[in-house]
C-alpha positions as CSV (number, residue, x, y, z in Angstrom):
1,X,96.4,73.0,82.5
2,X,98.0,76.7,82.7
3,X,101.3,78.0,81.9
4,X,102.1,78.7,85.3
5,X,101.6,75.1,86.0
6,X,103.3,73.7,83.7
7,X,106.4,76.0,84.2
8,X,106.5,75.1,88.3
9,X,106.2,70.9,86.7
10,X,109.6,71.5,84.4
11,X,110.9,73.7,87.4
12,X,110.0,70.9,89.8
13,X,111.7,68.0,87.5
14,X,114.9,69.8,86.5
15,X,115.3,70.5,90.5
16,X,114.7,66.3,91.3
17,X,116.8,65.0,88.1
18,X,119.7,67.2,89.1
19,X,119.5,66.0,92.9
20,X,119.6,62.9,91.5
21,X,122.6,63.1,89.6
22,X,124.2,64.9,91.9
23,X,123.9,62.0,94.5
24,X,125.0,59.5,91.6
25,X,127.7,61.3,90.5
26,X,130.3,61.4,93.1
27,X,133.2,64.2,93.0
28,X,134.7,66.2,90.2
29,X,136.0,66.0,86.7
30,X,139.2,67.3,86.9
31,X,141.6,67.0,83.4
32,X,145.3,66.7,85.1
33,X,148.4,68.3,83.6
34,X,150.6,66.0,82.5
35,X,153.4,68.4,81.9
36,X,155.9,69.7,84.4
37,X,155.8,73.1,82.7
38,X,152.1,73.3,82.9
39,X,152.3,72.0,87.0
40,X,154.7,74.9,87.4
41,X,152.1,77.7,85.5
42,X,148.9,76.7,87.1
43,X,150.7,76.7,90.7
44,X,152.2,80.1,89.8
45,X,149.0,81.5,88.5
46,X,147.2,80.1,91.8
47,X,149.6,81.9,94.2
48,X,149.6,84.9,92.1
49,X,148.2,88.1,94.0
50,X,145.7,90.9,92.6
51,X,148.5,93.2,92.9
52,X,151.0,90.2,90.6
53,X,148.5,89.8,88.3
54,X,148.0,93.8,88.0
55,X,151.8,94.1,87.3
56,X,152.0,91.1,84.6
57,X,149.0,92.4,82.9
58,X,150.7,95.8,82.5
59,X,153.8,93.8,81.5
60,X,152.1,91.8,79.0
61,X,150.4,95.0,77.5
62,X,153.6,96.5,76.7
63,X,154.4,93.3,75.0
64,X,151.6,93.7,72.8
65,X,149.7,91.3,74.1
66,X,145.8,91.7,73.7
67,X,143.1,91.7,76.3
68,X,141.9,88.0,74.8
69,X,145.5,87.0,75.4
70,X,146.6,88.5,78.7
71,X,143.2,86.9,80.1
72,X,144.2,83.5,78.9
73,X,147.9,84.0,80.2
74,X,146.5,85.2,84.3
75,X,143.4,83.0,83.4
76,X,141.1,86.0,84.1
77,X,138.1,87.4,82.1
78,X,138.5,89.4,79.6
79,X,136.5,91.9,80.6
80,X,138.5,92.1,83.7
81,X,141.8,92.4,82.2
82,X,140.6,95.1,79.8
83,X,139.0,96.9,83.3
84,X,142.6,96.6,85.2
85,X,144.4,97.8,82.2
86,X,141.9,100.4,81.2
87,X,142.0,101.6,84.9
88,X,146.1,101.6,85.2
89,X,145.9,104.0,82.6
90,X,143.9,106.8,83.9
């Protein structure tokens, strides 16, 4: 047996065990928020613009906040915050 076939077997299994599962395993996992506060964040941060989330980075920069932080606040990437921020400034 080569390489190549034994690569397209794994390929080939992984591809059937996850149609399989897929089929089994009906819907999503979703953790709910049990608190009113965290209701009222997520629906904020869902509703939230590019332009809203531009201006509350900026906010939170002057703050002090860092880019780890303001990410986890707009529930962005990092590197995205640090891109928006980096780019307001030039």
């Amino acid at each position: 047996m080569q390489v190549n076939d034994r690569f397209h077997l794994v390929k080939n299994l992984v591809k059937a065990i996850s149609k399989v599962l897929q089929r089994t395993i009906n819907g999503r996992i979703e953790i709910p928020l049990t608190s009113p506060e965290a209701k009222g964040r997520y629906k904020y941060l869902l509703e939230m613009t590019k332009r809203e989330k531009i201006i509350e980075a900026k906010r939170l920069s002057k703050k002090g906040y860092s880019y780890e932080k303001i990410a986890t606040e707009l529930q962005i990437g990092k590197t995205t915050a640090k891109k928006i921020l980096q780019h307001e400034l030039q």
